[in-house]
N, C-alpha and C positions, 0 to 999 in steps of 0.2 A: 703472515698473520701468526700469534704467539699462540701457541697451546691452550692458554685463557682466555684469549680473546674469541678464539673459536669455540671454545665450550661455552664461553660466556652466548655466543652466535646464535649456537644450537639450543642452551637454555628455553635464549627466548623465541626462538623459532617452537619449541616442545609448545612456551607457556600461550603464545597466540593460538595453537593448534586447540589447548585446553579451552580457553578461551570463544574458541568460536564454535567449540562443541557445546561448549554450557550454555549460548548465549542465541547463538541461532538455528542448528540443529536440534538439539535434546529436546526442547520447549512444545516445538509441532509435535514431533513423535510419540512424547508422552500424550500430551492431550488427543492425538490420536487414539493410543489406544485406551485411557480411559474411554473416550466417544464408544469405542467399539464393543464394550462388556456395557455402557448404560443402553446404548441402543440395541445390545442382542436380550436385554430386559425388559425394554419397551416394545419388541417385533414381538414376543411371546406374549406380551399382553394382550396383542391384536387377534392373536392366536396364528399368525405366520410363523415360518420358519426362519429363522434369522440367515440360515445361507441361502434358501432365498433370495430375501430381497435383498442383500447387499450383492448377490450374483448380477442380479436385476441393476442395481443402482451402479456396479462397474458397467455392465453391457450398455447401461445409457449415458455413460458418462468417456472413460479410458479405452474401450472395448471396439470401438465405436468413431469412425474419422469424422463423423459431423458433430456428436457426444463431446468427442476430445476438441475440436472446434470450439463450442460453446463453451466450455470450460477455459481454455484459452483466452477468449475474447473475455470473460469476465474475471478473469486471474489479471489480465491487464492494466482494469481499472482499479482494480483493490490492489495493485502493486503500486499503481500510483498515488492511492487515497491515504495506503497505508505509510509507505515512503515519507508524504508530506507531514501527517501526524509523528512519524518517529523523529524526522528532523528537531520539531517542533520541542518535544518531549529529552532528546537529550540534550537542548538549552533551557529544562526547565519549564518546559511552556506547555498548555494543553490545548492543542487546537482543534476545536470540534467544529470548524467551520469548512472541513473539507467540500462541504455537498455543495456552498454556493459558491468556491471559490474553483472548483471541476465545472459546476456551469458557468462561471464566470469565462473561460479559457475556452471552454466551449462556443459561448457564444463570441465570444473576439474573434477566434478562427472562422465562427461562419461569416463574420460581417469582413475580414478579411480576402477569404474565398470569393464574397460578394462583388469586393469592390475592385477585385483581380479580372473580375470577369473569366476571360477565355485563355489568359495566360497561361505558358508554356507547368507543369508540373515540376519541371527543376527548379521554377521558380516560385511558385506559388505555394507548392509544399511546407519549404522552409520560412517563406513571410506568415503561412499561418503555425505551425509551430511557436515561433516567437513571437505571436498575437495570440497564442494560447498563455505562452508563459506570464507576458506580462500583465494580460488580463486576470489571470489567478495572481499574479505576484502582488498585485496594485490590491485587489482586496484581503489579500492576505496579510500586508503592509500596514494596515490600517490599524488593527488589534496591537501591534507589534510598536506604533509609535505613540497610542497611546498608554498604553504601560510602561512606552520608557517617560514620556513627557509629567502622563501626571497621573500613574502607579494604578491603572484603569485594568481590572480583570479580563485575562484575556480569554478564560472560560464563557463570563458572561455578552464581552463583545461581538467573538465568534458567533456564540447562539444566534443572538442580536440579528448578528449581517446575514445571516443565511435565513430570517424571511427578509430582511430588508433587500436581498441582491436577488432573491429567485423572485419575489414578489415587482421589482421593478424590473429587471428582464423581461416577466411574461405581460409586466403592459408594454412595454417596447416591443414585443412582440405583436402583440392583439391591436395597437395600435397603428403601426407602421410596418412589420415587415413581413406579415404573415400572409402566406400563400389563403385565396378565398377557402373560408369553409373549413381549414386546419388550424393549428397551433403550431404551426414551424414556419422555418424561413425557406425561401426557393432553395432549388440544389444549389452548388458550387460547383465550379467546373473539378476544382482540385481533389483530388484524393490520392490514397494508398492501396499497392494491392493487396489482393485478398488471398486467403488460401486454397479459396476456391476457383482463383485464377490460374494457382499451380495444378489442383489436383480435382477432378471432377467427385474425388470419394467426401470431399469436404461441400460439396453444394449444399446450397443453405447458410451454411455456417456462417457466424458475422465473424469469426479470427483475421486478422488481419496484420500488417506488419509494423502498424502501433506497438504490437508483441514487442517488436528488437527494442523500438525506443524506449519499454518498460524497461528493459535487460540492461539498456546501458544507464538509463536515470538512477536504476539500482547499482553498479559498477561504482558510478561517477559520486553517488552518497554515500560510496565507503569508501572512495578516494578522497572524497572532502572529509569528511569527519575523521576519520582516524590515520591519513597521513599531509594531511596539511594544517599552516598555523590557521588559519580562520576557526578549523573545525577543530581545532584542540581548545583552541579560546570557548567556542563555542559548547563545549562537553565540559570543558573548566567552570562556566558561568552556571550551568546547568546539574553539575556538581554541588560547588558550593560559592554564588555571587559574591558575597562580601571578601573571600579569601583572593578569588580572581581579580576583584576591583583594587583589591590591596598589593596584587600582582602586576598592575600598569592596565588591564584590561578594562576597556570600557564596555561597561553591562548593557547599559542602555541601547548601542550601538549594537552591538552584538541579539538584542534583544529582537528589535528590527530587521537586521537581517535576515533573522533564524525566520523570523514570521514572511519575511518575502519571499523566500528560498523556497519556506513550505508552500505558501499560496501559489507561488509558480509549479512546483509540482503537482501539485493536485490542478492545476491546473491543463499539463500536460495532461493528465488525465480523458478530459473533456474530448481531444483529439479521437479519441478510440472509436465514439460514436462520427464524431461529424466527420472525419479524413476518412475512417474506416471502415464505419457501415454505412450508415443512410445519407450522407453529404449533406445533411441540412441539420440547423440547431431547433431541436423542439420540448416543449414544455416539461417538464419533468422525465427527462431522459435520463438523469445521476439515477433515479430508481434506487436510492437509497446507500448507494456506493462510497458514498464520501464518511454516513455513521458509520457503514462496516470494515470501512479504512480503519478505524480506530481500533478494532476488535482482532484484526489482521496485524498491526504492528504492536498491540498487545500480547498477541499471542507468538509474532515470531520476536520478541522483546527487543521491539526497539534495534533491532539489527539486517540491514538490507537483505542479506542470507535467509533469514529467518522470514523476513516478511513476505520474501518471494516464493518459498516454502508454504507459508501459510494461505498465503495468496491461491494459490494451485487449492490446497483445502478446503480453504471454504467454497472455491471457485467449485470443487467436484461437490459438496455437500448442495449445494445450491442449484447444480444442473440434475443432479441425483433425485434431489425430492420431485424433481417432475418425472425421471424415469418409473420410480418406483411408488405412485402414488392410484396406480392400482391396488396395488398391497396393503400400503398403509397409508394413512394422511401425510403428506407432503407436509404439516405443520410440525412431524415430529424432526423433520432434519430441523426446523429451530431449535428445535426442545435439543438438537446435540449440538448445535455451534453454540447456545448459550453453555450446555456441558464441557465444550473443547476451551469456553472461557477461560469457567471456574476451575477447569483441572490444571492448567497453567498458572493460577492467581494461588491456589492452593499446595497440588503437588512435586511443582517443577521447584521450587526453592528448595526441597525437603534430597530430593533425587540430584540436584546439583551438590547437595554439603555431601551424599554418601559417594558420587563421583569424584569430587575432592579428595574426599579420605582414602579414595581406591589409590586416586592415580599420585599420592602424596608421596615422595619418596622417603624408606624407612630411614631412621635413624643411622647414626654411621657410630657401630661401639665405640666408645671410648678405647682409649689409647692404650695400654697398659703402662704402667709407672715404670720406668728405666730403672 
């Protein structure tokens, strides 16, 4: 390898590194610590002590193996909700339909589990996995072809199917498959272990080993997207369409995928509850997981790193306010994840140009004249 060639190597090895500090680290961190001076403003109001209750909100949360449990198991979903939305987002797309397309995946896994009956786990595992996926992929699909077919909003579609798909789930439910006197379906033999199958200090805990398969769905979305041609099309379209389509890429094609890919993730999603804690799909189990995808892959922007980053964030600010809601109203950890938004939509642009300008290399003086 030539002298240049290897500089040129290392260049871009420096410029990814820069790259994936601005993009998926920097973003949480800062909106951390904004959170952490509006909320030591807000615990004064209450007239607590702010080391206090953030002592309190670690001890219930990191401190803590059932704490750090709970946090896990919902770092999980919001890695998967968030995952699907950033898909979505770097083709361009806004997918706010993560909630019914997590229950969607949810309930195909249970109805699969169902119809496995008593089958072996090595097998049953993976038929519902991929009865999660394509149950979220198929409603995810739907927005995706009709914006390519006939230019149909895929903000307003998603809206749309997330009452239409939770709303007909739960009469398929109430109607046929629900255990008397509940809102869910019977168990399933299939599941995953827990962490409380490894360790007795995690009893209670719903964590479970849906965990890895977050880890690798996030892996396998920075494998696609930034080193294969699908996901380069698919960041080109979501860049700029018309330059991409002028480039042999077809938009529309690429449109649809992007929305199947996401609805299958977010459909993985669904898994965490049915394989991993309760083995059965019941009525509003997302609990709101699939909005806060959106706020999760906003705030790690759009970058697997970052989302899973933030994933953990909100995951701790959300197990927190129940620790520390002696102290203070458990409403005010919203009152800081809408703060970790806005500090990310506001501050993190400003703190990336003055990184830029740090880590820019100086000028090289000119030459002197021979």
């Amino acid at each position: 390898m030539s002298d240049a060639t290897a500089g040129a190597t290392a260049a871009e090895r420096a410029d990814r590194r820069r790259t994936l500090l601005e993009e998926a680290v920097l973003p949480p961190l800062v909106a951390l610590a904004i959170a952490l001076v509006v909320g030591d403003l807000l615990i004064l109001t209450f007239g607590q002590s702010p080391g206090a209750v953030f002592a309190m909100l670690l001890e219930g949360t990191w401190a803590n193996a059932y704490g750090f449990g709970q946090v896990l198991y919902k770092a999980t979903s919001l890695t998967f909700t968030g995952l699907a939305f950033a898909i979505g987002a770097r083709a361009g797309l806004f997918n706010i339909g993560a909630e019914s397309q997590l229950a969607a995946g949810g309930f195909a896994a249970a109805v699969a589990g169902l119809a496995l009956g008593g089958a072996p786990a090595i097998l049953a595992v993976p038929v519902c996995i991929a009865a999660a996926a394509v149950g979220g992929g198929a409603v995810g699909a739907v927005p995706g072809v009709l914006k390519a077919r006939f230019g149909a909003s895929e903000v307003i579609v998603t809206i749309m199917l997330n009452f239409v798909v939770l709303a007909l789930l739960n009469y398929v439910i109430a109607a046929h498959l629900h255990v008397p006197e509940t809102l869910h379906t019977p168990e399933i033999a299939a599941g995953v272990p827990r962490l409380a199958d490894l360790s007795d200090a995690f009893r209670g805990s719903a964590a479970n080993a849906i965990l890895l398969l977050a880890l690798a769905a996030a892996a396998a979305a920075w494998w696609y997207l930034f080193r294969t041609r699908p996901g380069f099309e698919l960041r080109a379209v979501g860049l700029q369409p018309d330059a991409a389509e002028y480039g042999g890429v077809d938009v529309g094609r690429v449109w649809v995928r992007a929305m199947a890919l996401s609805g299958a993730v977010a459909g993985l999603g669904g898994l965490n509850y049915v394989l991993g804690y309760k083995h059965y799909y019941e009525e509003g189990f997302a609990a709101g997981s699939g909005f806060l995808g959106v706020a999760v892959a906003l705030v790690g922007r759009n970058h697997p790193l970052g989302i899973v980053i933030a994933a953990l964030l909100f995951a701790t600010l959300s197990q927190g306010g129940l620790a520390v809601n002696a102290l203070v109203p458990k409403q005010m950890v919203e009152v800081l994840q809408a703060v970790v938004i806005l500090a990310v939509v506001t501050s993190v642009p400003e703190v990336r140009r003055v990184l830029r300008a740090a880590l820019r290399p100086a000028a090289k003086p000119a030459k002197a004249a021979a």
